[in-house]
PDB file of N, CA, C, O and CB in Angstrom:
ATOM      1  N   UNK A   1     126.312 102.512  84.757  1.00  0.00           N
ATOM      2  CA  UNK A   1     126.288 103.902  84.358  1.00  0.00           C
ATOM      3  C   UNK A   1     127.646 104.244  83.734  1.00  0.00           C
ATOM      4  O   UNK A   1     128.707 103.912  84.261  1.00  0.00           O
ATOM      5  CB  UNK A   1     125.965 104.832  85.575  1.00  0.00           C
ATOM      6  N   UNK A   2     127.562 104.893  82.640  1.00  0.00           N
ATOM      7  CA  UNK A   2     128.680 104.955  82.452  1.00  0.00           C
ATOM      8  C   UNK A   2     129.625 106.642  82.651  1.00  0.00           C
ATOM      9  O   UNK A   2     129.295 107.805  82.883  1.00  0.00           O
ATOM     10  CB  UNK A   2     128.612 104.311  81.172  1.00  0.00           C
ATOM     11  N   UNK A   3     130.950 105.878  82.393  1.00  0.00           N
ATOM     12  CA  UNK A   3     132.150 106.564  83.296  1.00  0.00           C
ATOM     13  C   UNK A   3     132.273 108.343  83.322  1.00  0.00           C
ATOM     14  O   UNK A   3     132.997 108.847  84.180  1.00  0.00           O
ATOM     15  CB  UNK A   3     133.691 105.945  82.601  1.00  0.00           C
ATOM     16  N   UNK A   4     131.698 109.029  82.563  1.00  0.00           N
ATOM     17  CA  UNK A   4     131.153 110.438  81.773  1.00  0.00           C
ATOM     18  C   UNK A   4     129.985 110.490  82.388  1.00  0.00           C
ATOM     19  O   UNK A   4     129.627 111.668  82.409  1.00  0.00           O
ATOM     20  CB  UNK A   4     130.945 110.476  80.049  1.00  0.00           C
ATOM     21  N   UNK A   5     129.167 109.758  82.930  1.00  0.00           N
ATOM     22  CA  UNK A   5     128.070 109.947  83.674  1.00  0.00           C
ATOM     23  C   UNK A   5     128.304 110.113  84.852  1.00  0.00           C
ATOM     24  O   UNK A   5     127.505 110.901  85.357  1.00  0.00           O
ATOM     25  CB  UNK A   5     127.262 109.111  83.591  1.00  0.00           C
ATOM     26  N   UNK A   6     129.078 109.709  85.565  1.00  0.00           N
ATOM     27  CA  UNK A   6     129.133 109.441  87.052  1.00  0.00           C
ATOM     28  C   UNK A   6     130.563 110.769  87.106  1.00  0.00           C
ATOM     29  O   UNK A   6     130.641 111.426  88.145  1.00  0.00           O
ATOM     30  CB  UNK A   6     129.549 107.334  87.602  1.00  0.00           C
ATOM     31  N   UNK A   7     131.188 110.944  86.412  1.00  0.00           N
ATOM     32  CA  UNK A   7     132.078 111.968  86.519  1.00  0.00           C
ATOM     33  C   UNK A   7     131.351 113.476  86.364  1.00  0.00           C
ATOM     34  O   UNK A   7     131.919 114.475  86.805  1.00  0.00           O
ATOM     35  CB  UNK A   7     133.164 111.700  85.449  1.00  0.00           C
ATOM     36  N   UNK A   8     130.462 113.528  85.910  1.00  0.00           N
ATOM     37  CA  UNK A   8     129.411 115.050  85.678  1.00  0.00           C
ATOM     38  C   UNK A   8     128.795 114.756  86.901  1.00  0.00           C
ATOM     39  O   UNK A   8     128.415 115.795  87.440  1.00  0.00           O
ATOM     40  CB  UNK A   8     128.101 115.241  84.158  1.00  0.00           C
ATOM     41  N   UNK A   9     128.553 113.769  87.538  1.00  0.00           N
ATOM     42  CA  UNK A   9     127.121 113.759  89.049  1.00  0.00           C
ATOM     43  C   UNK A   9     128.254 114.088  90.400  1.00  0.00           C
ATOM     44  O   UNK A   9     128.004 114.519  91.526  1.00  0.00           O
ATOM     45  CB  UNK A   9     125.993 111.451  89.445  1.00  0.00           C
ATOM     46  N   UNK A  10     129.464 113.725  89.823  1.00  0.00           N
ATOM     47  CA  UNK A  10     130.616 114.393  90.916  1.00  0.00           C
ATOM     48  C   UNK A  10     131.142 115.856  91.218  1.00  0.00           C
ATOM     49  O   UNK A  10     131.497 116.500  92.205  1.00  0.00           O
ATOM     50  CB  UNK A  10     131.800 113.849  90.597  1.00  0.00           C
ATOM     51  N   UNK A  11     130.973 116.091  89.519  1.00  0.00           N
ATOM     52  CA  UNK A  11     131.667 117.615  89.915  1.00  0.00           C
ATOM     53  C   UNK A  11     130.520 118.213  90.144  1.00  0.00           C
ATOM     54  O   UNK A  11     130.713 119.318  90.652  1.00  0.00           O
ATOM     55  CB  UNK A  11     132.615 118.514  88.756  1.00  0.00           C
ATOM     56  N   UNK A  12     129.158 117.907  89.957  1.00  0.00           N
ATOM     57  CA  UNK A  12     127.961 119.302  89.868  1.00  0.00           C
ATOM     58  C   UNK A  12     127.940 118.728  91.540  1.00  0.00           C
ATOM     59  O   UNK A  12     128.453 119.614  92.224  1.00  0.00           O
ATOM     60  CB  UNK A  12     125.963 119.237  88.496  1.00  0.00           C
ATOM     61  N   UNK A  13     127.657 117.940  92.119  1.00  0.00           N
ATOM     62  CA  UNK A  13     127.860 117.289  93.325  1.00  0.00           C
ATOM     63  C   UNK A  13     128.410 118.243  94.115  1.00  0.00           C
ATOM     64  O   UNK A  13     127.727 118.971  94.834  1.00  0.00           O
ATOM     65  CB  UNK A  13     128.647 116.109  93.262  1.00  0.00           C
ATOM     66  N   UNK A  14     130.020 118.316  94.012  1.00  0.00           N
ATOM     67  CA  UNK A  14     130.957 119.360  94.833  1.00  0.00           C
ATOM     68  C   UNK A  14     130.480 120.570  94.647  1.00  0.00           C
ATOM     69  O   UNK A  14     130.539 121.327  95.616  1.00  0.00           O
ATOM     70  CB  UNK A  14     132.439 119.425  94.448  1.00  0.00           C
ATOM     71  N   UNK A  15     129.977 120.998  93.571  1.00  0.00           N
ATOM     72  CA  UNK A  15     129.893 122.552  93.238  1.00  0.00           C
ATOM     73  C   UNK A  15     128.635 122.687  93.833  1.00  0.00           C
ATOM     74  O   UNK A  15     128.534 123.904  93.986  1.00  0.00           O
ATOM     75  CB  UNK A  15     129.959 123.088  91.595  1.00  0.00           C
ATOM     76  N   UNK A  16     127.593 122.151  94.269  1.00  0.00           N
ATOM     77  CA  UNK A  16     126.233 122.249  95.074  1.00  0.00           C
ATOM     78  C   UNK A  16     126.922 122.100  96.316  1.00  0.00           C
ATOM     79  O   UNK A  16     126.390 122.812  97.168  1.00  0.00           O
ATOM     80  CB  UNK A  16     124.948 121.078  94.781  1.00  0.00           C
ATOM     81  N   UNK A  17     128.083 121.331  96.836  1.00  0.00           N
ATOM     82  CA  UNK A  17     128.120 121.469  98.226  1.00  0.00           C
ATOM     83  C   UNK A  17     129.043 122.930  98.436  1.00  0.00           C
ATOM     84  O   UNK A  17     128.730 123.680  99.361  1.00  0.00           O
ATOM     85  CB  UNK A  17     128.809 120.013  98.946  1.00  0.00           C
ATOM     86  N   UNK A  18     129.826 123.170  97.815  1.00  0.00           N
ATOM     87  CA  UNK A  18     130.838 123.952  97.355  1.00  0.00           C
ATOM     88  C   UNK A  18     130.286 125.388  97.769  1.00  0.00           C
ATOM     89  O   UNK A  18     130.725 126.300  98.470  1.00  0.00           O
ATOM     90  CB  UNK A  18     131.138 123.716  95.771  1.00  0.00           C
ATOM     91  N   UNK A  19     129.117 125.183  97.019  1.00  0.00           N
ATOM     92  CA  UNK A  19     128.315 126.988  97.189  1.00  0.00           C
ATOM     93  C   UNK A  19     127.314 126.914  98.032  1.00  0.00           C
ATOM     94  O   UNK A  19     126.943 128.005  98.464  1.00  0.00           O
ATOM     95  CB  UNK A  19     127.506 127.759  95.743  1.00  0.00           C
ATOM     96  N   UNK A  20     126.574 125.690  98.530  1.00  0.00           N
ATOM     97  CA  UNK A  20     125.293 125.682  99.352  1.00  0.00           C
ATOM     98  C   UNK A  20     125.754 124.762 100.775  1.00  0.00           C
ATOM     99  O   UNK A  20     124.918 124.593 101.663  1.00  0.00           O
ATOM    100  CB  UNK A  20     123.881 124.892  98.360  1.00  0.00           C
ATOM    101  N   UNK A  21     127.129 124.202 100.896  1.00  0.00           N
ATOM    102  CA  UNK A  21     126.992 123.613 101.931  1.00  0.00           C
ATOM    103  C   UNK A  21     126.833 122.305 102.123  1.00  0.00           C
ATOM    104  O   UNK A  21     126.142 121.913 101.183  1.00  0.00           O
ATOM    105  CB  UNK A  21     126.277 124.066 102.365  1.00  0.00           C
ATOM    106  N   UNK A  22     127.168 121.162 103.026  1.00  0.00           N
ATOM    107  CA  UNK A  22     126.896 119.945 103.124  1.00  0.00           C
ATOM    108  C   UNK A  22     125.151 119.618 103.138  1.00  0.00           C
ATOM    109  O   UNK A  22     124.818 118.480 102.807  1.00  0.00           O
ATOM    110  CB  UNK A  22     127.676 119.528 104.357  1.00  0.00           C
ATOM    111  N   UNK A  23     124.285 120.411 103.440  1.00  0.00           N
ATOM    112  CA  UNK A  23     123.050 120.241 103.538  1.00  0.00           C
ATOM    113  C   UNK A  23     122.466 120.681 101.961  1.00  0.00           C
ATOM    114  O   UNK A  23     121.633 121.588 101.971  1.00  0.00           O
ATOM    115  CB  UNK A  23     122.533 121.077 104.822  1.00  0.00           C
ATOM    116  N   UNK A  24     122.730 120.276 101.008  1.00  0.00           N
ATOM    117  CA  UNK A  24     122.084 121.410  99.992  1.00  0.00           C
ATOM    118  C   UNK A  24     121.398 119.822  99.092  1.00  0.00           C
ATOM    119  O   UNK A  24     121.934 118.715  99.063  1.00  0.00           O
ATOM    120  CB  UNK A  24     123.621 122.845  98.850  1.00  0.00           C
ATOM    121  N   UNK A  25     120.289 120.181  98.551  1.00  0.00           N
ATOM    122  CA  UNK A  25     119.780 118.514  98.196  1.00  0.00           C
ATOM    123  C   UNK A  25     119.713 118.791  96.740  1.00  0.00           C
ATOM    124  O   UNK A  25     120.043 119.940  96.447  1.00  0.00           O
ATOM    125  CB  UNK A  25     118.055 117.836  98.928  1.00  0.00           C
ATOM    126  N   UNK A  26     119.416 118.128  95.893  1.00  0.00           N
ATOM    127  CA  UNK A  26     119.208 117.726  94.505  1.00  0.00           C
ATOM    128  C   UNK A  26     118.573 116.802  94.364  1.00  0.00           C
ATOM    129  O   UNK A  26     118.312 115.969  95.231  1.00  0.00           O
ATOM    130  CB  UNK A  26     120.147 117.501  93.831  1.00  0.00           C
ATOM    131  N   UNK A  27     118.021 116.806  92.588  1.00  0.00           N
ATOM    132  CA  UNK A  27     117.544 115.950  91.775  1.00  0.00           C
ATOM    133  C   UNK A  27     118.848 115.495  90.809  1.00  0.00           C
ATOM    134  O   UNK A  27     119.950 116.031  90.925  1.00  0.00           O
ATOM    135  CB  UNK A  27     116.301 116.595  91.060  1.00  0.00           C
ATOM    136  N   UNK A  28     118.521 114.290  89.712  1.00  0.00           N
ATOM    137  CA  UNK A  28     119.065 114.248  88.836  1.00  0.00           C
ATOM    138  C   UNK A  28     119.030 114.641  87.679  1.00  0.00           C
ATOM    139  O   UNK A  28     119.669 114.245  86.704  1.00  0.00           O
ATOM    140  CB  UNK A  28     119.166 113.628  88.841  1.00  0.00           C
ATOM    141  N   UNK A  29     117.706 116.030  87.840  1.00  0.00           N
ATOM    142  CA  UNK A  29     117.835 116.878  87.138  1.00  0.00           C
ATOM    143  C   UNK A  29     118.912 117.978  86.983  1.00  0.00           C
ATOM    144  O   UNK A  29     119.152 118.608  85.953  1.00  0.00           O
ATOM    145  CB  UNK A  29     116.951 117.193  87.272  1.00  0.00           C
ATOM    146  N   UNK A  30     119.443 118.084  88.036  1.00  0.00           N
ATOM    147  CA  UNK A  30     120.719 118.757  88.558  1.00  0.00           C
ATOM    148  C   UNK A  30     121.558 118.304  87.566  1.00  0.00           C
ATOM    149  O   UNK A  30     122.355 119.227  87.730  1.00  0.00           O
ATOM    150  CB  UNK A  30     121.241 118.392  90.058  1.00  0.00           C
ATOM    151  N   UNK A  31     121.985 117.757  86.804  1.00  0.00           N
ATOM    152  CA  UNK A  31     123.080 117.165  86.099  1.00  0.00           C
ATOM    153  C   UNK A  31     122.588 117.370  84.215  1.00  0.00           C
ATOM    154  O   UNK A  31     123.135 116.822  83.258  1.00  0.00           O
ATOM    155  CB  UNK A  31     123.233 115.314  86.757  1.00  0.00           C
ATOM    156  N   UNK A  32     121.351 118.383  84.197  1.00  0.00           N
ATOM    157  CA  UNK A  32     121.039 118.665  82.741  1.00  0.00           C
ATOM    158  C   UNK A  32     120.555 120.123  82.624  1.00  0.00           C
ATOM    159  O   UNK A  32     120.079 120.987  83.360  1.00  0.00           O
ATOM    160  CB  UNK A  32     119.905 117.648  82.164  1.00  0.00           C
ATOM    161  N   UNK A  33     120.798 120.018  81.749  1.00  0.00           N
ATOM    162  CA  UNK A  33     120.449 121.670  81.015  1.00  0.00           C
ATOM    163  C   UNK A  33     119.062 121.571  81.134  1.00  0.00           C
ATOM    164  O   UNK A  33     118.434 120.643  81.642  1.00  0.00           O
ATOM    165  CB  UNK A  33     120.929 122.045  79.178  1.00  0.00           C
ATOM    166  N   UNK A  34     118.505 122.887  80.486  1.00  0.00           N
ATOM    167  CA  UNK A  34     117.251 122.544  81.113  1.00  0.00           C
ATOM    168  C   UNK A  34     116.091 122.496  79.919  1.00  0.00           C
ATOM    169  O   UNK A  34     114.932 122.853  79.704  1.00  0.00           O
ATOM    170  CB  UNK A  34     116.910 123.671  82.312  1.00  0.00           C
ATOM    171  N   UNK A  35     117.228 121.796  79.282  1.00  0.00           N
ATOM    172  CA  UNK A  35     116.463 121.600  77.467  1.00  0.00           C
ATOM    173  C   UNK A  35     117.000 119.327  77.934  1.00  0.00           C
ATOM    174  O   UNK A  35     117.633 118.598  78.697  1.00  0.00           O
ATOM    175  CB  UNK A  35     118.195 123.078  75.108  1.00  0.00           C
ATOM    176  N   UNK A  36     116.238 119.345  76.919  1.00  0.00           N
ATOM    177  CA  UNK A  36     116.196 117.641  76.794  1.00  0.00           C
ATOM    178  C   UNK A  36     116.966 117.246  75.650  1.00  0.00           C
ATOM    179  O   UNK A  36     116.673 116.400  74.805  1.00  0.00           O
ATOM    180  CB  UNK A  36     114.648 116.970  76.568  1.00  0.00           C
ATOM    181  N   UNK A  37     118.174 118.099  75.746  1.00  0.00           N
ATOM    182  CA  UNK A  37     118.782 117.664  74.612  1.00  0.00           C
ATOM    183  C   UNK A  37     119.941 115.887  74.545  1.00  0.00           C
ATOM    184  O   UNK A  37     120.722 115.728  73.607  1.00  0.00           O
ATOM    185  CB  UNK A  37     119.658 119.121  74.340  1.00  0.00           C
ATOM    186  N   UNK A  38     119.852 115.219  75.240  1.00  0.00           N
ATOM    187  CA  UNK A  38     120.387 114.401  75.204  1.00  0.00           C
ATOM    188  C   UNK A  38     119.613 113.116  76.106  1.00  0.00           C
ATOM    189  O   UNK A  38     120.174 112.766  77.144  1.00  0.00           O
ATOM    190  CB  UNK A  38     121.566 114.895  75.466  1.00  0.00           C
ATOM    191  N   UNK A  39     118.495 112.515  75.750  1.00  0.00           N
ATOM    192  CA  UNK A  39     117.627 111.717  76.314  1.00  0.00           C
ATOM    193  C   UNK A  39     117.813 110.684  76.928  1.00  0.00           C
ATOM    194  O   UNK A  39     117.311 110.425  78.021  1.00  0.00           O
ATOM    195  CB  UNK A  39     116.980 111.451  75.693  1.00  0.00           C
ATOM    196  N   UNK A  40     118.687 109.849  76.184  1.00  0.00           N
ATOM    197  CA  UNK A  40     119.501 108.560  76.654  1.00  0.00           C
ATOM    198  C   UNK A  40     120.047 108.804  78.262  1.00  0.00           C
ATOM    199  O   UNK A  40     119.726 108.409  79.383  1.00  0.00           O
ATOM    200  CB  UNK A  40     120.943 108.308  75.527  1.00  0.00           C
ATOM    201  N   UNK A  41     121.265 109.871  77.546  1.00  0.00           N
ATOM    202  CA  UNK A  41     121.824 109.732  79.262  1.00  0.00           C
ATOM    203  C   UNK A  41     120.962 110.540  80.245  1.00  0.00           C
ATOM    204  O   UNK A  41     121.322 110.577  81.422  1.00  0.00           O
ATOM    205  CB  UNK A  41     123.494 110.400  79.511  1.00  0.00           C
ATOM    206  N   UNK A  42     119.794 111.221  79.837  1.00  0.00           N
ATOM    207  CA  UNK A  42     119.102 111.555  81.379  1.00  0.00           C
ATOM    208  C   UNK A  42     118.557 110.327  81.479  1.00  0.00           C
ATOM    209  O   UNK A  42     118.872 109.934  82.602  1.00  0.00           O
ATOM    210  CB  UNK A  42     117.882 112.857  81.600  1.00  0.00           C
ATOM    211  N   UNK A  43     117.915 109.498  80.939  1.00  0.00           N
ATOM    212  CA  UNK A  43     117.392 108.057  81.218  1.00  0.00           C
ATOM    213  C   UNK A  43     118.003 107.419  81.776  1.00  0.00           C
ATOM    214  O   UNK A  43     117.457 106.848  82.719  1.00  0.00           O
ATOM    215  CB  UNK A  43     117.128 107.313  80.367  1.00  0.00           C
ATOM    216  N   UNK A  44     118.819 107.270  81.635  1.00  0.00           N
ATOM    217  CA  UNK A  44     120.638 106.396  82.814  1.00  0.00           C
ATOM    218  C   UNK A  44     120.379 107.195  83.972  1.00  0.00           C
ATOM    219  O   UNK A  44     120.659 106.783  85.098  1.00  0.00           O
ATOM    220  CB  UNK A  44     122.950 106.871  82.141  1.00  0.00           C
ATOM    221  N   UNK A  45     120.040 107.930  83.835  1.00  0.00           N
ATOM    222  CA  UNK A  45     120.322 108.986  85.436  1.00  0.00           C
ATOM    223  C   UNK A  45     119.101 108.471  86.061  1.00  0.00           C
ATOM    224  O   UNK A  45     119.102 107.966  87.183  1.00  0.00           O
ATOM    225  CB  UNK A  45     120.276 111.106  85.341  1.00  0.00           C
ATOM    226  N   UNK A  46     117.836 108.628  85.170  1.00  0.00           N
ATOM    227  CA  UNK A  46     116.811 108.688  86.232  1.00  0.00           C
ATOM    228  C   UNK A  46     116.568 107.111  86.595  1.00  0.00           C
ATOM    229  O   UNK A  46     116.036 106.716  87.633  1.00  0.00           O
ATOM    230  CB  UNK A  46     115.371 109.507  85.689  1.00  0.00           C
ATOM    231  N   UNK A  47     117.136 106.167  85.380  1.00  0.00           N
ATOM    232  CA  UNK A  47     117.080 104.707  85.944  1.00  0.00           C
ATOM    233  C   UNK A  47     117.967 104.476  86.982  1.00  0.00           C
ATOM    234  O   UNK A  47     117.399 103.965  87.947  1.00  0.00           O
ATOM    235  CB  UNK A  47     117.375 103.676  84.940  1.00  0.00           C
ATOM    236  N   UNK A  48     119.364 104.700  87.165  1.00  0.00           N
ATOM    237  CA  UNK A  48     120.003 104.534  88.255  1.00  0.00           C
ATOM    238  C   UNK A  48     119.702 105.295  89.287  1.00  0.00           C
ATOM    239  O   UNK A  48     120.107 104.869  90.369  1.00  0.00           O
ATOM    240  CB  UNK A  48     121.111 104.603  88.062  1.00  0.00           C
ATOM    241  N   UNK A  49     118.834 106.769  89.295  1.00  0.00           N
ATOM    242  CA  UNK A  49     117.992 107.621  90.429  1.00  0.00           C
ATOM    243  C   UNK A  49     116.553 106.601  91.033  1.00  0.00           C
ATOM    244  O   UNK A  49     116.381 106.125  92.155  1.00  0.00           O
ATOM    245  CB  UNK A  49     117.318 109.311  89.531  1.00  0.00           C
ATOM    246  N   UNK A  50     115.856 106.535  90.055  1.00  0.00           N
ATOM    247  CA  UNK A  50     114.350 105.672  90.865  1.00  0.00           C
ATOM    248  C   UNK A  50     114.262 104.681  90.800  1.00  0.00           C
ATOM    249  O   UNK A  50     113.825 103.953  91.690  1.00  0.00           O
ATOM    250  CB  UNK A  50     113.042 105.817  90.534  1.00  0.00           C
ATOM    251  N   UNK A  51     114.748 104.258  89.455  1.00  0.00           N
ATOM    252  CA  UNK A  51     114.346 102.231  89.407  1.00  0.00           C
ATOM    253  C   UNK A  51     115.486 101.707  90.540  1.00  0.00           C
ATOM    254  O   UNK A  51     115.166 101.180  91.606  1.00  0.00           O
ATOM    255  CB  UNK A  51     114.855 101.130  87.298  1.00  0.00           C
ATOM    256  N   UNK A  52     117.052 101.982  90.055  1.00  0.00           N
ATOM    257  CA  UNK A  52     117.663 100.493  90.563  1.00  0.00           C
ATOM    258  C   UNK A  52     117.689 101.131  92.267  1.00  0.00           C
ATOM    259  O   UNK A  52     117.549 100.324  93.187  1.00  0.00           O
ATOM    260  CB  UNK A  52     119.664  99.901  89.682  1.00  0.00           C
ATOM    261  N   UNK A  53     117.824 102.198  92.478  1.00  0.00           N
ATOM    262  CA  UNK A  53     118.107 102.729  94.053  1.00  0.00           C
ATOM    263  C   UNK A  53     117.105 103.370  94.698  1.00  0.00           C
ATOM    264  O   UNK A  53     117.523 103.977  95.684  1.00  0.00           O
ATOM    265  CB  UNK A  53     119.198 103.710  94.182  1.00  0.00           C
ATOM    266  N   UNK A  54     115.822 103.475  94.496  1.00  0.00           N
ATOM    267  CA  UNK A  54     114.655 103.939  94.280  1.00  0.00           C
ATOM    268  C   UNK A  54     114.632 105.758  95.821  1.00  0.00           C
ATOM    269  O   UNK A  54     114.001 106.013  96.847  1.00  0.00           O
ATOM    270  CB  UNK A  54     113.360 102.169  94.554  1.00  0.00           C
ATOM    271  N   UNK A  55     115.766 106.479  94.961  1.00  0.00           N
ATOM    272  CA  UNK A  55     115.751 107.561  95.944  1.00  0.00           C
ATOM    273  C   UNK A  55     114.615 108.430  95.789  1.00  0.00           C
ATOM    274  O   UNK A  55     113.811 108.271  94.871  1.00  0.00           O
ATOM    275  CB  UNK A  55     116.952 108.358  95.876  1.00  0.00           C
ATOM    276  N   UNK A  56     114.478 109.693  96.981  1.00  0.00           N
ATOM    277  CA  UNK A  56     113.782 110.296  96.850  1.00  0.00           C
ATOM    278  C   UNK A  56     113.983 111.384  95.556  1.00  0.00           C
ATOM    279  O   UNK A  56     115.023 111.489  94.906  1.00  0.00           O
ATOM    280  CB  UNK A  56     113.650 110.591  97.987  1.00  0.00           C
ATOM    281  N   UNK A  57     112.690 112.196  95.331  1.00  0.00           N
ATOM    282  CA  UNK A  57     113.135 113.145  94.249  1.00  0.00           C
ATOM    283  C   UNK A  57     114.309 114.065  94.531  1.00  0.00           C
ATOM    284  O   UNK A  57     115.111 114.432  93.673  1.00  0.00           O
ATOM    285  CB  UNK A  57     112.018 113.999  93.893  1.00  0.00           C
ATOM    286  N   UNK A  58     114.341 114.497  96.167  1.00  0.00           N
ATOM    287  CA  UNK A  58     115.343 115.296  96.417  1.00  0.00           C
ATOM    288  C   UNK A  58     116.371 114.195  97.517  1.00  0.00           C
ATOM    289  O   UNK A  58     116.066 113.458  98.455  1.00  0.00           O
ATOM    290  CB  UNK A  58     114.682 116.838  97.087  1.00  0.00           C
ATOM    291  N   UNK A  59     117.467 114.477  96.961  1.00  0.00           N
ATOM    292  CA  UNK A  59     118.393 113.925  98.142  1.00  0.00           C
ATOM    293  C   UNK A  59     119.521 114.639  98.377  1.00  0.00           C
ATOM    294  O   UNK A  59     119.714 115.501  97.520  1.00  0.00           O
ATOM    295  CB  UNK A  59     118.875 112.575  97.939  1.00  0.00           C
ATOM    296  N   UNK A  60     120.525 114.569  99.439  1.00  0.00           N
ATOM    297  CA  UNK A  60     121.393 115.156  99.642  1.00  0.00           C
ATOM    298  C   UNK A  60     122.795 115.255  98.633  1.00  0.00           C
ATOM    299  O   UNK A  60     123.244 114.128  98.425  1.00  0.00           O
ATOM    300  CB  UNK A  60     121.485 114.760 100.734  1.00  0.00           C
ATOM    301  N   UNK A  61     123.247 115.883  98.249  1.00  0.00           N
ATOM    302  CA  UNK A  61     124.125 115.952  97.179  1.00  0.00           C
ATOM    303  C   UNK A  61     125.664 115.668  97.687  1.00  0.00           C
ATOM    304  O   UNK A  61     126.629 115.771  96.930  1.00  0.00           O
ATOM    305  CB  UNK A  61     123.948 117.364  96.505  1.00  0.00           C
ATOM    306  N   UNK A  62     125.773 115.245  99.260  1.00  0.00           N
ATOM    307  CA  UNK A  62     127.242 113.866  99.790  1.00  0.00           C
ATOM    308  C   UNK A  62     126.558 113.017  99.868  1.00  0.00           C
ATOM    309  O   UNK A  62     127.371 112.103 100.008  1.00  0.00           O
ATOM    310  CB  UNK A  62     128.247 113.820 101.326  1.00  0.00           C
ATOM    311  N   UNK A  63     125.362 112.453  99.892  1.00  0.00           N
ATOM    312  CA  UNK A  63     124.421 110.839  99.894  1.00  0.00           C
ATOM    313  C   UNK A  63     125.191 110.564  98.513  1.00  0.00           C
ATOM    314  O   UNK A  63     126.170 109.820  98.449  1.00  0.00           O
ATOM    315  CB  UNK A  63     122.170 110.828  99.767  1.00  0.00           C
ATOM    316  N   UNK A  64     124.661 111.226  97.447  1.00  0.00           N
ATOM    317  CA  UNK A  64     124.594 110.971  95.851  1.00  0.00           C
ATOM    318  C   UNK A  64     126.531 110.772  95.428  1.00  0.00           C
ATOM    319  O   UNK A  64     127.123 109.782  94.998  1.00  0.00           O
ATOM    320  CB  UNK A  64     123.632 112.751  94.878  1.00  0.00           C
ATOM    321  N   UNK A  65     126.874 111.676  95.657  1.00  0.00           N
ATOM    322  CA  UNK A  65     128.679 111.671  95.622  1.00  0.00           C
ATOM    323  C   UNK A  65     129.264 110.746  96.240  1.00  0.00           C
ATOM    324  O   UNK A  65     130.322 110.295  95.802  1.00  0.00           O
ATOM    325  CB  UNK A  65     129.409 112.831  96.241  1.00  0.00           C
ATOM    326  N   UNK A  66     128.651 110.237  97.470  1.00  0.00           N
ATOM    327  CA  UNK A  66     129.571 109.020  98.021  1.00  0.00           C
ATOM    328  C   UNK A  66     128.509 107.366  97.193  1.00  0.00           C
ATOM    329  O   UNK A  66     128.959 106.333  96.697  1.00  0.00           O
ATOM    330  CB  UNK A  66     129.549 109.119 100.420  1.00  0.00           C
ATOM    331  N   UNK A  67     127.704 107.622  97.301  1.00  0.00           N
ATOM    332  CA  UNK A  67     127.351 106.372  96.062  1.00  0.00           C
ATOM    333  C   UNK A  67     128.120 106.278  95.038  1.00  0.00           C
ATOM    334  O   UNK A  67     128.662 105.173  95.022  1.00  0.00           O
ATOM    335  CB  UNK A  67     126.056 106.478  95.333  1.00  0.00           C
ATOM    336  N   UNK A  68     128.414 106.930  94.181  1.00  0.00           N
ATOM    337  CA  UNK A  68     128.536 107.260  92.616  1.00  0.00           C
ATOM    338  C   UNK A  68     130.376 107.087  93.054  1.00  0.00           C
ATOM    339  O   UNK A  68     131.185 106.411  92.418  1.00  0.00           O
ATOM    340  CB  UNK A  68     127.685 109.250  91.857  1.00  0.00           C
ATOM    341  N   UNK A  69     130.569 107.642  93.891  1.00  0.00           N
ATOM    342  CA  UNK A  69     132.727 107.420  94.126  1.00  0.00           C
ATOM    343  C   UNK A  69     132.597 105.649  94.647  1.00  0.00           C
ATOM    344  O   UNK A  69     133.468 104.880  94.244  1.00  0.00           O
ATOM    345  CB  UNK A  69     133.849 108.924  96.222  1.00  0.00           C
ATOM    346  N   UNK A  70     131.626 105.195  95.417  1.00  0.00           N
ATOM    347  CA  UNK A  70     131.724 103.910  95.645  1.00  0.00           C
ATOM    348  C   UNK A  70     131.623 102.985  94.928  1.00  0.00           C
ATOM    349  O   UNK A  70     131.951 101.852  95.281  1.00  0.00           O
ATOM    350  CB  UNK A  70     131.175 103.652  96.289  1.00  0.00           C
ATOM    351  N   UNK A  71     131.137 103.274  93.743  1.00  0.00           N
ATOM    352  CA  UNK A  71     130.881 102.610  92.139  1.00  0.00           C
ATOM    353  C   UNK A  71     129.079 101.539  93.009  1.00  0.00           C
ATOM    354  O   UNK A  71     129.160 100.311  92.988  1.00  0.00           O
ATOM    355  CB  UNK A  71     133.048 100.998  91.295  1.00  0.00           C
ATOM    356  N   UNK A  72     128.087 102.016  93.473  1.00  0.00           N
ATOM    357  CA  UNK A  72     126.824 101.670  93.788  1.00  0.00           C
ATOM    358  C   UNK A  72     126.015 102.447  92.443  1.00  0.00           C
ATOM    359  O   UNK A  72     124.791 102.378  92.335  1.00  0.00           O
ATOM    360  CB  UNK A  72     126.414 102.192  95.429  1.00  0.00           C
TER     361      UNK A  72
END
């Protein structure tokens, strides 16, 4: 994934725990506008979301932040 990818799934990351709390869950829709303007990198997201780590649709948003800082 690359390095602009995993740096946007960090900060929206903090800012979901930031305002909702350690319990607050997400998609990796969380990390796009809510237009499809850039296809490629939601495809990186949702391949490194279902294919290679096969998470749920919703997961916790410190699950997702401590993957992504661990380089997984």
């Amino acid at each position: 994934m690359r390095a602009t990818l995993r740096q946007k799934i960090i900060t929206v990351c903090e800012q979901k725990i930031a305002a909702k709390g350690d319990t607050v869950g997400l998609s990796f829709y969380a990390f796009f506008a809510n237009k499809n303007d850039n296809p490629e990198l939601l495809f990186e997201a949702a391949t490194w979301w279902i294919k290679t780590h096969r998470l749920d649709h919703f997961e916790k948003a410190y699950k997702i932040k401590e993957m992504i800082e661990s380089g997984v």
